[in-house]
Wavefront OBJ file of the C-alpha trace (Angstrom):
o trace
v -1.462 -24.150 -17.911
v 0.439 -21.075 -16.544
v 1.761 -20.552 -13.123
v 4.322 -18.521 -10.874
v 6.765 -21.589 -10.566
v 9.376 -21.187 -7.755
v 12.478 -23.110 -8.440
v 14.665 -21.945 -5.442
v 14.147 -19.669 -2.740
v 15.175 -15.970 -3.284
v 14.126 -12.408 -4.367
v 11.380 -11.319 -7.260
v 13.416 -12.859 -9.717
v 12.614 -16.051 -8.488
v 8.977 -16.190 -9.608
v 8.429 -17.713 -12.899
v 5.855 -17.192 -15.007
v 6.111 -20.549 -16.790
v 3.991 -23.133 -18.490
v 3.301 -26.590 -16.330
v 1.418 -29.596 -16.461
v -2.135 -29.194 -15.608
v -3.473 -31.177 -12.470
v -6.011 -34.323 -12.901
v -8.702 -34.818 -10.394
v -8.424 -38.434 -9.035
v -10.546 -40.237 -6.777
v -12.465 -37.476 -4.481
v -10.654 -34.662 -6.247
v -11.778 -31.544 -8.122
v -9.775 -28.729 -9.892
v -10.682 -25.288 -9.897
v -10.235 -22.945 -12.781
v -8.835 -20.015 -10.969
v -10.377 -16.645 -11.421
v -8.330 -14.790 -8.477
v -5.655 -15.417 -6.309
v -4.371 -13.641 -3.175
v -1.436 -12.671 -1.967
v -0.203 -13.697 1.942
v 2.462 -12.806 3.710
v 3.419 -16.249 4.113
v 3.840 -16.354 0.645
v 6.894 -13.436 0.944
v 8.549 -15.851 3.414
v 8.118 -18.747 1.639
v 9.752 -17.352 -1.249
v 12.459 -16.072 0.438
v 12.795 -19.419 2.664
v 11.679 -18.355 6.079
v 8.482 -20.145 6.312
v 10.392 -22.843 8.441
v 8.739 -25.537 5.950
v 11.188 -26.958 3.414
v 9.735 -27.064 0.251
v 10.210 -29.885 -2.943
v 11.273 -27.621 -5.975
v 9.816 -26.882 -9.016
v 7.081 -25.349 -5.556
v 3.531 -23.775 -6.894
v 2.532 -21.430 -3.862
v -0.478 -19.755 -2.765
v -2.560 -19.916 0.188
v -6.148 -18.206 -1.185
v -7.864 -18.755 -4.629
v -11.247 -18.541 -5.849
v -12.475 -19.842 -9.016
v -14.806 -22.392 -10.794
v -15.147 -26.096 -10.269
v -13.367 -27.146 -13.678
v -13.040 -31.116 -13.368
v -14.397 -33.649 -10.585
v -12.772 -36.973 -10.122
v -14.685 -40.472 -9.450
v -16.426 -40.359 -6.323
v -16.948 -36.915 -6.211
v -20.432 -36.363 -4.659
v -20.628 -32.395 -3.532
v -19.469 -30.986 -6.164
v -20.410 -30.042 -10.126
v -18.360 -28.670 -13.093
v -19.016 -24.648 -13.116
v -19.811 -24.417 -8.984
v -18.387 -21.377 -7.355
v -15.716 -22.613 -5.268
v -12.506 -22.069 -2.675
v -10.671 -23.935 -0.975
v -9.929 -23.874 2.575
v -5.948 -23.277 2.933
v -5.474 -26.147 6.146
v -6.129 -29.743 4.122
v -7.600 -31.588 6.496
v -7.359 -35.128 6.967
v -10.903 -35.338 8.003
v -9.907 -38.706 10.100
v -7.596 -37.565 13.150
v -9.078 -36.718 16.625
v -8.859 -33.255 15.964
v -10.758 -33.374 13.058
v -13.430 -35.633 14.985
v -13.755 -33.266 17.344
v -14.415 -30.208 14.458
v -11.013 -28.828 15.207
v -9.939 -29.123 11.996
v -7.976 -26.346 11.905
v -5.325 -28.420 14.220
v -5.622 -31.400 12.129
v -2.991 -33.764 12.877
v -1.898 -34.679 9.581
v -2.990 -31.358 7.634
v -1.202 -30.474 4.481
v -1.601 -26.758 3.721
v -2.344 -25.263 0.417
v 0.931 -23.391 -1.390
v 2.996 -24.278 1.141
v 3.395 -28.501 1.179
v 1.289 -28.668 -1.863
v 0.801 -26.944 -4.918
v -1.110 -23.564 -4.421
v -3.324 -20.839 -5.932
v -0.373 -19.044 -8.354
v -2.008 -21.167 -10.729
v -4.794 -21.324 -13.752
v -5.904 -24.649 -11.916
v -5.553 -26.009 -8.531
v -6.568 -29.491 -7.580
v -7.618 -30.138 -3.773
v -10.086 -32.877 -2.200
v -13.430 -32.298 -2.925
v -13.652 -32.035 1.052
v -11.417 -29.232 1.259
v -13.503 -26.507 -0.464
v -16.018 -24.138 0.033
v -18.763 -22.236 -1.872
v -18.654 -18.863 -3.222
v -21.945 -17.056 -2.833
v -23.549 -15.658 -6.201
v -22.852 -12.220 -4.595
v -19.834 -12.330 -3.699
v -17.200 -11.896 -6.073
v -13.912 -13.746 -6.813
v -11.693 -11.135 -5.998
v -13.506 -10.231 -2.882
v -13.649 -14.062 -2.051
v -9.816 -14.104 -2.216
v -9.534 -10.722 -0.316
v -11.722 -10.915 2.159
v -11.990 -14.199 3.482
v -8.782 -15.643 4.973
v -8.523 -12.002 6.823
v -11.821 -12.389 8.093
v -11.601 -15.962 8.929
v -8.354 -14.915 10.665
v -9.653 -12.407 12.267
v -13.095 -14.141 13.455
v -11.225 -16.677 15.119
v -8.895 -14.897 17.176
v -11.618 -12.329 18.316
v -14.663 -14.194 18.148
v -14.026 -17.840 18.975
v -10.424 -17.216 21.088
v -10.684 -13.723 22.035
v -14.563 -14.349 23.342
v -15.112 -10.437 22.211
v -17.879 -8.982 23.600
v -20.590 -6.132 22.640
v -19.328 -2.942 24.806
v -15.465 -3.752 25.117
v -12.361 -2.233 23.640
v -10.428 -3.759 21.607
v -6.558 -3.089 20.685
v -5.933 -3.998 16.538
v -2.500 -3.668 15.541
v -1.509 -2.622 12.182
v -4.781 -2.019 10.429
v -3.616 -1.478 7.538
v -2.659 -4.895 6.806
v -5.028 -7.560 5.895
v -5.869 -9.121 8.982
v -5.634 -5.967 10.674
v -8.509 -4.070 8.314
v -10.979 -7.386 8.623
v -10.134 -7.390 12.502
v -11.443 -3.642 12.878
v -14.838 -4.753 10.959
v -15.443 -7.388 12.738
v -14.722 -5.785 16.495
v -17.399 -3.213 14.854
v -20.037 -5.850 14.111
v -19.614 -7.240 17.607
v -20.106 -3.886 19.011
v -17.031 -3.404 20.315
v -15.150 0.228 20.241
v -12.047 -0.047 18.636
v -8.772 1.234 18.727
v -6.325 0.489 15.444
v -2.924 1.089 15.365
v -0.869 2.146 11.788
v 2.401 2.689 10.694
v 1.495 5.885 8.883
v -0.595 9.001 9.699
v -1.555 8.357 5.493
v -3.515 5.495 7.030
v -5.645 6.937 9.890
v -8.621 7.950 7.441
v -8.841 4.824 5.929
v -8.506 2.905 9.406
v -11.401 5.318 10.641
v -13.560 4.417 7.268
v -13.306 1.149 8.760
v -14.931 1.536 11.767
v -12.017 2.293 14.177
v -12.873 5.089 16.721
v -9.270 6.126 17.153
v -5.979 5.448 15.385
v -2.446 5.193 16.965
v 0.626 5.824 14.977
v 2.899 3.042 16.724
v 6.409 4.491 14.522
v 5.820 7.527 16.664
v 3.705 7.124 19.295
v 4.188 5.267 22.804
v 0.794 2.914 22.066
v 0.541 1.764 25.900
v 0.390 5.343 27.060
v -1.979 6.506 24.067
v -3.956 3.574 24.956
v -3.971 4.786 28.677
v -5.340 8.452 27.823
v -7.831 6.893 25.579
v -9.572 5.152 27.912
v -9.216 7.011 31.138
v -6.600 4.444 32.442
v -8.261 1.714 31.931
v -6.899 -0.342 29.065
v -8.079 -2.473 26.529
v -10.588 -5.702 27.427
v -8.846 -7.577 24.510
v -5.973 -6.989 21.970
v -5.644 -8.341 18.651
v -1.535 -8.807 17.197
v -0.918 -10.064 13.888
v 2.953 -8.862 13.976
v 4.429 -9.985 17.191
v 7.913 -8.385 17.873
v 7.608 -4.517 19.809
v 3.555 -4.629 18.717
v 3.182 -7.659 21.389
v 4.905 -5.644 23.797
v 2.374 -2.521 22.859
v -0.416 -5.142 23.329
v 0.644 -6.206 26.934
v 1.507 -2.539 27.817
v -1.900 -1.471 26.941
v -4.236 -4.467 28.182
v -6.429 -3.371 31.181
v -6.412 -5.953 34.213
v -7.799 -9.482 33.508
v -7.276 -8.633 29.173
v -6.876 -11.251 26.648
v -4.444 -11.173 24.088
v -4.586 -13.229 21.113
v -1.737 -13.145 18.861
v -2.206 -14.601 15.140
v 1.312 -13.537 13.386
v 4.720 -12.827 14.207
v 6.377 -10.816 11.222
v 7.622 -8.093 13.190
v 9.649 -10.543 15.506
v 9.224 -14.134 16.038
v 11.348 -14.166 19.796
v 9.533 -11.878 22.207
v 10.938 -11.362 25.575
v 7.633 -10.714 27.898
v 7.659 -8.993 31.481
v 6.269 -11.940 33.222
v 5.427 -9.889 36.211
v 3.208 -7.560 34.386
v 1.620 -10.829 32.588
v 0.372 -12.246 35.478
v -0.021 -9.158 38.079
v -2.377 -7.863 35.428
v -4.082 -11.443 35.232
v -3.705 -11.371 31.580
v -4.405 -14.169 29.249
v -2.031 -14.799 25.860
v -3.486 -17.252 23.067
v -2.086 -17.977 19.749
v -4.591 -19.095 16.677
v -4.216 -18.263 13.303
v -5.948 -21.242 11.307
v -9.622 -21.287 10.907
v -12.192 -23.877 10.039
v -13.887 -24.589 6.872
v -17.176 -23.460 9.148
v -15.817 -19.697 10.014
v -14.791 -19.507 6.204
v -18.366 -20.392 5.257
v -19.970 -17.586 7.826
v -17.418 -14.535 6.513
v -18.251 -15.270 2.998
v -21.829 -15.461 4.032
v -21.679 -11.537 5.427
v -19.071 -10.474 2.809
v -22.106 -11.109 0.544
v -24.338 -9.637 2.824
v -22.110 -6.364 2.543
v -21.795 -6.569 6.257
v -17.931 -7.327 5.943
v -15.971 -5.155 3.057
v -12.813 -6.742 1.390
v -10.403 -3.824 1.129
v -8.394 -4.287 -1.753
v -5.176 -2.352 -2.368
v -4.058 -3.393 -5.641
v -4.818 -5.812 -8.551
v -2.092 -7.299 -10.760
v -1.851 -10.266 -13.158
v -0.659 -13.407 -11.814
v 2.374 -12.738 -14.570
v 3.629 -10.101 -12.346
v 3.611 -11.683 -9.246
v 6.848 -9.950 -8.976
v 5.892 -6.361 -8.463
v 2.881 -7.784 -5.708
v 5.681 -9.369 -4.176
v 7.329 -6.190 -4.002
v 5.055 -3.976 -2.598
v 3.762 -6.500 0.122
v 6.874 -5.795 1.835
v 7.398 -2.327 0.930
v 5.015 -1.957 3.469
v 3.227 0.987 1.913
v -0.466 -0.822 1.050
v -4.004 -0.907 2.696
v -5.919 -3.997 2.413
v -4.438 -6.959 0.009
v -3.429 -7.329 -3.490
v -5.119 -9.819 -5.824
v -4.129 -11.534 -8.826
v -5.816 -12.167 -11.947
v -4.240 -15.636 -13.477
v -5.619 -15.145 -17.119
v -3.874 -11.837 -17.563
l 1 2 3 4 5 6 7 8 9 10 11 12 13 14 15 16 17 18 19 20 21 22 23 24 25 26 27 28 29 30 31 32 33 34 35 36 37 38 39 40 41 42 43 44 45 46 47 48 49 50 51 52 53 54 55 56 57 58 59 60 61 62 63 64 65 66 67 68 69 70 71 72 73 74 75 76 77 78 79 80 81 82 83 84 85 86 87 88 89 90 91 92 93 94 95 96 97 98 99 100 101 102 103 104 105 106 107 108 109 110 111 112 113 114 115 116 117 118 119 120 121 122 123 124 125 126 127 128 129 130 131 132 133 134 135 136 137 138 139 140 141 142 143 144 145 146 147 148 149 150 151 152 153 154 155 156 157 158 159 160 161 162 163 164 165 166 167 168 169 170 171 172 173 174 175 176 177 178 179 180 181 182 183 184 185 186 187 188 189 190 191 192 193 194 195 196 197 198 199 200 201 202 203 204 205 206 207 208 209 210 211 212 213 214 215 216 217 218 219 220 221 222 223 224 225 226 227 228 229 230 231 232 233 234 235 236 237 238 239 240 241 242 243 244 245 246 247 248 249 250 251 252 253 254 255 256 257 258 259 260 261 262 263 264 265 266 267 268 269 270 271 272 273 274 275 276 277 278 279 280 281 282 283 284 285 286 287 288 289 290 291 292 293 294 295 296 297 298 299 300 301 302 303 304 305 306 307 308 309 310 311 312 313 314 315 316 317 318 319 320 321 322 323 324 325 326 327 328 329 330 331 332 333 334 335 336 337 338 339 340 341 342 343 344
């Protein structure tokens, strides 16, 4: 089969487009003929060695694919040749008390897809046949791939951590990424208003298309005091951060009294000093999250087919040129996510 093989860490020219063995489903294993495959910013670090998990070269990465159930290994009971299938990026153990408990997105002895095992840059991908997904009839590959780890992302940290309510305002930092776009559809759905933030004043229409009632440019603007005239001094009942860095700070500066704060990312800036004085004068509340459940997957898919959650996809490429995705993923200058097609 053909795949984006990394070899060592580095720039574009690292990505391979090279032939490899394909994988065998053993016992409790199936492997998916990919039709689509994501790209994460996770990815970007991993290639360039910053994930902070040392990888075993020749690496296949890739956190998000979508495809068709191509083999199933002995034992294999949920599963048929030809279902619509993803997998669910945390590999679950299924055994450790977190997993017991349903929190398997802090399994104890999780393996995660493309980054300690071979990933979706791939015509095939073998995972455990407890480690996937289906793909509703309506719902496209490519809109499988694009939509649902932002709006599993997203869902979790304002749903199920943020506790988001029908009536508040919620803070979305940069919109126009992945997370960011899902996060301002799904404060919509919950009937919350929203404020986005963008690096661009190119992006504001497409953030408002979205759902968002206003837009903040944060390059330009002071967010905290935009925030502030916004709503009449008040502040925002909960902020979403997928970037981490100054946005964090923005978040904290423009949380109203008693706010949560969930924070899912940290590409802008992974050390943050924080005013701890404002933190806890203001009664505010910081969680981290940023791995969802097999569960959360299954109920974004559900209203991505429903058309009550819209993939926004940016740009397609073949898998081949993973290169020039690559490249524009941190050029910065996209809205929504690029996909991949591995057959081209």
């Amino acid at each position: 089969m053909k795949a984006i093989v990394l070899r060592a860490y580095g720039d574009f020219d690292r990505l391979l487009w090279e032939d490899v063995a394909p994988p065998c489903a053993g016992f409790g294993e199936i492997v998916i003929r990919n039709h689509a495959a994501g790209l994460n910013h996770c990815d970007t670090d991993l290639r360039r060695g910053l994930f902070g998990v040392a990888q075993a070269f020749p690496h296949v990465m890739g956190v998000d694919c979508a495809g068709t159930v191509a083999e199933v290994g002995p034992g294999v009971t949920a599963w048929r040749v030809g279902d619509r299938v993803m997998p669910h990026f945390v590999l679950a153990c299924g055994a450790c008390r977190n997993c017991l408990r349903g929190a398997e997105n802090i399994c104890l002895k999780a393996e995660i897809l493309g980054i300690t095992t071979w990933g979706g840059y791939a015509q095939f991908t073998k995972v455990a046949q407890h480690h996937v997904v289906r793909v509703p009839d309506a719902l496209s590959f490519e809109d499988a791939v694009a939509g649902t780890i932002p709006f599993a992302t997203a869902w979790e940290a304002l749903i199920d951590v943020g506790r988001l309510r029908a009536g508040e305002t919620v803070l979305v930092s940069a919109a126009g990424s992945g997370v960011g776009s899902a996060g301002v559809q799904i404060a919509k759905l919950a009937g919350a208003r929203v404020i986005a933030t963008t690096g661009s004043a190119e992006k504001f229409a497409a953030a408002r298309a979205l759902g968002a009632d206003a837009v903040v440019n944060y390059n330009t603007d002071d967010v905290p005091a935009a925030v502030q005239r916004l709503t009449d001094g008040m502040g925002v009942d909960l902020a979403l951060d997928m970037v981490g860095g100054a946005r964090l700070h923005d978040a904290i500066g423009a949380a109203a009294l008693g706010a949560r704060i969930v924070s899912v990312g940290a590409h802008g800036g992974e050390r943050v000093e924080i005013d701890m004085i404002e933190l806890f004068r203001k009664h505010l509340s910081l969680h981290g999250c940023g791995r969802s459940t097999r569960a959360i997957f299954g109920e974004v898919t559900g209203l991505m087919a429903a058309g009550k959650l819209l993939p926004v996809i940016h740009a397609r490429f073949p898998l081949a040129e993973a290169a020039a995705a690559h490249r524009l993923m941190e050029s910065r200058s996209f809205f929504g996510r690029m996909v991949m097609d591995p057959w081209q």
